[in-house]
C-alpha positions in Angstrom: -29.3 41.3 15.9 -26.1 43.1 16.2 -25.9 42.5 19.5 -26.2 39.2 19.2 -23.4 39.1 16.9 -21.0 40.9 18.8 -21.5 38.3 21.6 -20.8 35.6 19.1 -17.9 37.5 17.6 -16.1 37.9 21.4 -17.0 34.2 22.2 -15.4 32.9 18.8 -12.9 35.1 19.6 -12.3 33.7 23.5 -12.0 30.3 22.1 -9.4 30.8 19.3 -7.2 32.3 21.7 -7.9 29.7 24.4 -7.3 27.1 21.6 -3.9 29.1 20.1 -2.8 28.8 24.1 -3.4 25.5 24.6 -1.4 24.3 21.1 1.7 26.0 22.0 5.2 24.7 22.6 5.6 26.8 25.8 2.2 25.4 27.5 3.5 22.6 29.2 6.1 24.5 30.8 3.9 27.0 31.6 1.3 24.9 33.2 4.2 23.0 35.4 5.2 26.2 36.5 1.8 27.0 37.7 1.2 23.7 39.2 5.1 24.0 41.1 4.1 27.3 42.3 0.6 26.1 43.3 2.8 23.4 45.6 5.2 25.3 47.2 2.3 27.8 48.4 0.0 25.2 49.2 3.1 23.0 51.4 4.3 25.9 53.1 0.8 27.2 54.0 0.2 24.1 55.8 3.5 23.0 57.1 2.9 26.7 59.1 -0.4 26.2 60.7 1.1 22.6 61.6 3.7 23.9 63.5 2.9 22.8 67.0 5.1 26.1 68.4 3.7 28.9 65.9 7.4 29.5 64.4 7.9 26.8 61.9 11.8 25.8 61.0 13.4 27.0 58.4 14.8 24.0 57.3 11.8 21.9 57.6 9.7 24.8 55.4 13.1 24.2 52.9 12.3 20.8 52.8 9.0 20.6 51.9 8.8 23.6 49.7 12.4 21.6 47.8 9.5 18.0 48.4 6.8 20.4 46.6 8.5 21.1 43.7 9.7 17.6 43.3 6.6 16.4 43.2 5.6 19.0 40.0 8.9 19.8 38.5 9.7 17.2 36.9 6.9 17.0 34.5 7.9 19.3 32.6 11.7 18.7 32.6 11.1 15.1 31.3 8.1 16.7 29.1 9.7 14.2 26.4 10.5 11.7 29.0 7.6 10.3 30.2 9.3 7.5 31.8 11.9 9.5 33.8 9.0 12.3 34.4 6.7 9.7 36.1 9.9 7.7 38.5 10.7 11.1 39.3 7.5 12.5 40.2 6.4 9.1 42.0 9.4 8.9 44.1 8.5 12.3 45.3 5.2 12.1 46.3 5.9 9.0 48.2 8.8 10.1 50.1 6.8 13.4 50.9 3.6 11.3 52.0 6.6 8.7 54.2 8.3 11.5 55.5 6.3 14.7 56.1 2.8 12.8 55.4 2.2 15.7 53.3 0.5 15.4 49.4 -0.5 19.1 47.6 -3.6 19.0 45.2 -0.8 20.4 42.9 1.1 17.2 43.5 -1.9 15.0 43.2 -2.5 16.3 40.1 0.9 15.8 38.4 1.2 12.6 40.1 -1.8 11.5 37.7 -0.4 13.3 34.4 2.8 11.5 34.6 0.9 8.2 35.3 -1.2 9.0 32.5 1.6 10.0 29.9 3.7 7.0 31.2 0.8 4.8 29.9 -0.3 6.3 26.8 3.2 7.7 25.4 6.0 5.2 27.0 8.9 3.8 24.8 8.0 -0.1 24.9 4.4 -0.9 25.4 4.4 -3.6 27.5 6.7 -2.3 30.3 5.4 1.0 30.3 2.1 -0.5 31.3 3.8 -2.9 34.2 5.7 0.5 35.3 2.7 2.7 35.5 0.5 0.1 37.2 3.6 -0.8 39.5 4.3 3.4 40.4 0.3 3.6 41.2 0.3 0.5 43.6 2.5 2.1 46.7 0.0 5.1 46.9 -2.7 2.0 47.5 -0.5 0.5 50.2 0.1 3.9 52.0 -3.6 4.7 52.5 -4.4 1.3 53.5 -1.2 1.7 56.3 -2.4 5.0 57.7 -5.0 5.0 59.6 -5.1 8.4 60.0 -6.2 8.5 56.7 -9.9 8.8 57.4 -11.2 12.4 58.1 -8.1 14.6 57.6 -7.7 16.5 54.4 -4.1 15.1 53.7 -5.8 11.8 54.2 -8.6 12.4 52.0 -5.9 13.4 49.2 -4.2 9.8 49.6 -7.0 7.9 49.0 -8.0 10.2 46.3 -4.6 9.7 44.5 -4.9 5.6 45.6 -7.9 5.2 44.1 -7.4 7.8 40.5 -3.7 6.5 40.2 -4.6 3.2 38.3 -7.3 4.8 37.0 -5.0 7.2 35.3 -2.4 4.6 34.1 -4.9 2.1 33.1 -6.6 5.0 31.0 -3.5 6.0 29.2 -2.7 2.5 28.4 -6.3 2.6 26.7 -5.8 5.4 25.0 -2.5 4.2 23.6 -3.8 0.7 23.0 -6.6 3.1 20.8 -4.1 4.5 19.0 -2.2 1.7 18.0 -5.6 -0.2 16.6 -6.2 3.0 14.6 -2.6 2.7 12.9 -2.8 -1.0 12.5 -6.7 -0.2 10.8 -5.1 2.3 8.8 -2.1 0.2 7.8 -4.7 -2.8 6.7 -6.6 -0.7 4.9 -3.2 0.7 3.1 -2.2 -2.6 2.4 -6.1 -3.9 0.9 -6.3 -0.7 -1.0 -2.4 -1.3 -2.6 -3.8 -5.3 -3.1 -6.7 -4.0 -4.7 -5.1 -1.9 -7.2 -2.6 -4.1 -8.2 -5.0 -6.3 -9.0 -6.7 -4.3 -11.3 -3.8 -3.3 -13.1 -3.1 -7.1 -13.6 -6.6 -7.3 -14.9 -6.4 -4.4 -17.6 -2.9 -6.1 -18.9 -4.7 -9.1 -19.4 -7.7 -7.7 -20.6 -5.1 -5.9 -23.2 -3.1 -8.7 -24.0 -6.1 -10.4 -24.8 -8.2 -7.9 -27.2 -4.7 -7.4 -29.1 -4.0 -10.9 -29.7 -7.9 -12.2 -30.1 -9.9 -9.7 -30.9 -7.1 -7.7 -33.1 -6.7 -10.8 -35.0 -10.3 -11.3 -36.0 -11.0 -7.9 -37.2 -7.2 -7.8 -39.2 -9.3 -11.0 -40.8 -12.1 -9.4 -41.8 -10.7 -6.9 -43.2 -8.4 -8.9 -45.2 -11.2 -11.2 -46.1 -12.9 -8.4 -47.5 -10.1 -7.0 -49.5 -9.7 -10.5 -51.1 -12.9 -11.0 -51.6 -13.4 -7.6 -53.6 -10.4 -8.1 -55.5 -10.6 -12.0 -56.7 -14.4 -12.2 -57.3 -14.6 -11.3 -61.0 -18.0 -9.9 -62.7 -18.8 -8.5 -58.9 -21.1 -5.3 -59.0 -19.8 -2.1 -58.6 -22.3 -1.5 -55.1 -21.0 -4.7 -54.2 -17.5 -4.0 -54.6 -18.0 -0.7 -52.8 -19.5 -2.6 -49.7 -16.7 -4.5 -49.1 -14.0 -1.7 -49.4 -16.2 -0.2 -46.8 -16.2 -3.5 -44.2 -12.6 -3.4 -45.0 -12.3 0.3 -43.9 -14.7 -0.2 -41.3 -12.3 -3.2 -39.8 -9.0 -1.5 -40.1 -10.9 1.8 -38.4 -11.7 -0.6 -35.3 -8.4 -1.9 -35.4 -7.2 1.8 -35.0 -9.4 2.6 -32.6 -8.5 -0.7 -30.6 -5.1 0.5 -30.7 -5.7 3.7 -29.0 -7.5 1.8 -26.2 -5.2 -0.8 -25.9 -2.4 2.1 -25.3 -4.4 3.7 -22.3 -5.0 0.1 -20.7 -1.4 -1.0 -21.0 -0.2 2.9 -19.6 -1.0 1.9 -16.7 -1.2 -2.2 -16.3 1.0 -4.1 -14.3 1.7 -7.2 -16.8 3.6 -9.1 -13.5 0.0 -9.9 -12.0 -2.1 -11.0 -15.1 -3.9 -13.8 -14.8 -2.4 -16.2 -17.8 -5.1 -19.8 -17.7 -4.8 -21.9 -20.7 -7.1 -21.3 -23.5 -6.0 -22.3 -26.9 -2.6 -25.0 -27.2 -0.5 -26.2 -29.8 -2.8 -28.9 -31.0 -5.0 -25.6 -32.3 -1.6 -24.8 -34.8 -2.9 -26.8 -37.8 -6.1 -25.1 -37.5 -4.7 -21.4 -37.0 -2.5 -22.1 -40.0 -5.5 -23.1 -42.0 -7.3 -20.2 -41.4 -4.3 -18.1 -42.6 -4.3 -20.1 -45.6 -7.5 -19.5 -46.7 -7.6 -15.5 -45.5 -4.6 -15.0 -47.5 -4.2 -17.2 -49.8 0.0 -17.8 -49.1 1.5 -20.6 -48.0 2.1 -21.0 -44.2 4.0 -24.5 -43.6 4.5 -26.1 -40.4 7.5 -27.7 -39.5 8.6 -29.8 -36.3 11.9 -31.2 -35.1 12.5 -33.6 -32.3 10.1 -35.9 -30.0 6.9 -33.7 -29.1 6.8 -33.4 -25.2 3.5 -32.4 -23.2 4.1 -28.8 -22.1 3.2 -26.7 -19.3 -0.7 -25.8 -20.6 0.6 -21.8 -19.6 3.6 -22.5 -21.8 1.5 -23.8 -24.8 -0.7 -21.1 -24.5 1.9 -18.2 -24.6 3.8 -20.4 -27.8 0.2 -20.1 -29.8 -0.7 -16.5 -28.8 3.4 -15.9 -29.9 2.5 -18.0 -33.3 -1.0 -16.2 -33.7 0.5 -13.0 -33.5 3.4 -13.3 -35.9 1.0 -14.4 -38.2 -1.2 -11.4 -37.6 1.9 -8.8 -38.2 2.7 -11.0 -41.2 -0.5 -10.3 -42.6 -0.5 -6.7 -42.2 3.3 -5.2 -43.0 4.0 -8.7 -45.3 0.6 -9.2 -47.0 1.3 -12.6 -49.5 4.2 -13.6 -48.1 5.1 -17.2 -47.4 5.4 -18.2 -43.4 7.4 -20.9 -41.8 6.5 -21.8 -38.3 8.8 -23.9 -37.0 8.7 -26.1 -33.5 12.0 -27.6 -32.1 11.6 -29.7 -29.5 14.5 -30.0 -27.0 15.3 -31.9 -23.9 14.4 -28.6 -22.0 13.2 -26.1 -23.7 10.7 -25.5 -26.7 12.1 -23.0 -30.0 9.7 -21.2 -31.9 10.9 -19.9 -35.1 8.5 -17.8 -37.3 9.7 -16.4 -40.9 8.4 -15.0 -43.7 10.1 -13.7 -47.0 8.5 -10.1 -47.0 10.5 -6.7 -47.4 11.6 -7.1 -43.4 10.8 -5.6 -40.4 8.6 -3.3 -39.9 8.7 0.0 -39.3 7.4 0.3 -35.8 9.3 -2.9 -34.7 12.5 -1.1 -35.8 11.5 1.7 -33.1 10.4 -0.6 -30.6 6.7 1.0 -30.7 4.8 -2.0 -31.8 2.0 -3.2 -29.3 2.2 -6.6 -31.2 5.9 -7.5 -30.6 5.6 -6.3 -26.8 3.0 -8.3 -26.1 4.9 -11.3 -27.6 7.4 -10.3 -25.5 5.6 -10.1 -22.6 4.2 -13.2 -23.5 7.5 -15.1 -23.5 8.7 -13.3 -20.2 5.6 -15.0 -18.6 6.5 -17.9 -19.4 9.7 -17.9 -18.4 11.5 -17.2 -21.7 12.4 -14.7 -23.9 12.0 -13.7 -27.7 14.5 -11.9 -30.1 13.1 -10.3 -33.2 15.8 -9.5 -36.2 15.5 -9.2 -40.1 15.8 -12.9 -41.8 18.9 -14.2 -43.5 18.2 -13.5 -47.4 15.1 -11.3 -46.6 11.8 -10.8 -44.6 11.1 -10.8 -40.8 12.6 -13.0 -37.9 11.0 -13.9 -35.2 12.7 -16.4 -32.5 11.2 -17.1 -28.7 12.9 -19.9 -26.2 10.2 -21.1 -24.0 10.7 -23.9 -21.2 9.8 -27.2 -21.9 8.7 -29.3 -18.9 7.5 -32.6 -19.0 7.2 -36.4 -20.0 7.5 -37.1 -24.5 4.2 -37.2 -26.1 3.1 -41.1 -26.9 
């Protein structure tokens, strides 16, 4: 067993340092080197035992050797070059292969790297390709013009490079081509995931907006309904009495809890991409008013000024959640007082005015905390307006929203 181990252990241990060599900033170079040094040997070998009189010239061993390390070099000069790497390396091969009919495996083998790197890594997509197809066509036409490129070994290695040349261009376009669909995936699935959760944001501010200004109102009913009741039904047993102090507590502990949840949905809702349709409309405002009539028991008057024009069925619905709601804060911080609700219809835009003659604003409008007053807010912003809140001349609350008024008079 602990032999077996060991062997593991020294494998492991191979690999890491094979992979540490191989991640390296000095690699490249390194490997050029190698593959220059690999070409001068190889091109001077041969140039010798090709010299017809047994002493090869100097100059044309120079030559070749300077050919041989043209044709590797330059990878790893224009390492971040891949363009000028592969015109370099391309031109060298060919004019060693024209001139001196000589090609190294060294300088096959680079030849195909910078082909490669020119198709997978080059600046601008489409000409990279055309330029590393066009640098592997000429190795094509040389094999096809030589006809002593049949048996030989140099002749072997021209066709060799003729035939893996496009292969190697065609596979680093591929590869790049790979890439690029794996960012563009990535980038949709960005964008979808973004979309998504946006949109669910927009769903938990409506969602909000609508539990505060339906729901909240209901229970805020109940609750004073079964105050009043308790308090105006005379001769009403004392278990009966005690039942509806506890529906009352029991409503204004939902409303409370309501709150709380309405705080975490709107922490993080995006109110710009609710969904607003038309429920309710201003035709519904004698009926609301009734209702807060007989829950209360004060008087709530409506009052209209100029011709009634049909409105945008977004607009009417954010002026009767706006109305609905200042009659819900009226009922809780001004319980008995008298509301106004006034509609003034102008040539372009609708006025709400909502008053009542309580003690005045309330304290968490003062501080800007109320989630009623933001959401009547919000409400007005949707609908293009906007709504100013502000203690009423002689006493009580104000509450004033401007809302666009588009379309023909009302027959």
């Amino acid at each position: 067993m602990a032999y077996v181990g060991t062997a593991s252990d020294g494998h492991g241990g191979w690999a890491d340092a094979g992979q540490r060599i191989a991640t390296s900033p000095r690699a490249p170079a390194a490997a050029v080197a190698l593959l220059g040094l690999a070409a001068v040997t190889e091109a001077v070998t041969r140039s010798a035992a090709a010299s017809v009189s047994g002493q090869p010239l100097v100059l044309s061993l120079l030559a070749v050797s300077v050919l041989a390390m043209a044709t590797t070099l330059p990878l790893g000069f224009f390492w971040a070059q891949p363009t000028a790497a592969a015109v370099a390396v391309s031109a060298a091969s060919l004019l060693s292969l024209g001139v001196f009919r000589l090609l190294t495996v060294a300088g096959l083998l680079a030849e195909l790297t910078v082909l490669y790197r020119l198709g997978r890594n080059g600046p601008q997509r489409r000409g990279a390709q055309l330029l590393a197809v066009g640098l592997a066509a000429p190795f094509l036409v040389l094999a096809l013009a030589d006809p002593r490129s049949g048996g030989s070994a140099q002749g072997i290695l021209t066709v060799l490079l003729a035939s893996l040349a496009p292969a190697a261009a065609l596979a680093g376009i591929a590869v790049r081509a790979r890439r690029e669909a794996l960012m563009h995936s990535a980038a949709r699935q960005a964008i979808a995931s973004t979309l998504m959760e946006h949109t669910a944001r927009g769903e938990r501010a409506r969602i909000a907006r609508e539990l505060h200004d339906v729901v909240a109102h209901h229970i805020s009913m109940i609750a004073v309904q079964a105050e009043t009741a308790r308090l105006a039904t005379p001769g009403m047993p004392a278990a009966g009495a005690q039942r509806l102090a506890e529906i009352g507590d029991t409503a204004r502990a939902g409303l409370t809890e309501m709150r709380r949840l309405l705080g975490v949905l709107r922490e993080d809702a995006d109110a710009d991409a609710a969904d607003r349709q038309p429920q309710p409309g201003l035709r519904q405002l004698n009926e609301l008013l009734d209702n807060a009539r007989d829950t209360t028991g004060a008087s709530a008057r409506l009052i209209v000024s100029g011709p009634p024009a049909t409105l945008d069925p977004g607009v009417e619905l954010a002026a009767y959640r706006i109305i609905q709601e200042a009659l819900t804060n009226a009922r809780r911080h001004a319980p008995g007082a008298a509301i106004d609700v006034e509609l003034r219809y102008t040539n372009d835009t609708l006025r709400l005015r909502i008053r009542d003659n309580g003690p005045g604003p309330p304290a968490a409008a003062a501080h800007g905390s109320s989630h009623g007053l933001a959401g009547m807010r919000e409400r007005a912003a949707a609908a293009g307006g906007e709504l100013r809140t502000s203690p009423a001349p002689g006493g009580g609350f104000l509450i004033e929203a401007t809302l666009p008024a588009k379309g023909e008079a009302a027959a």
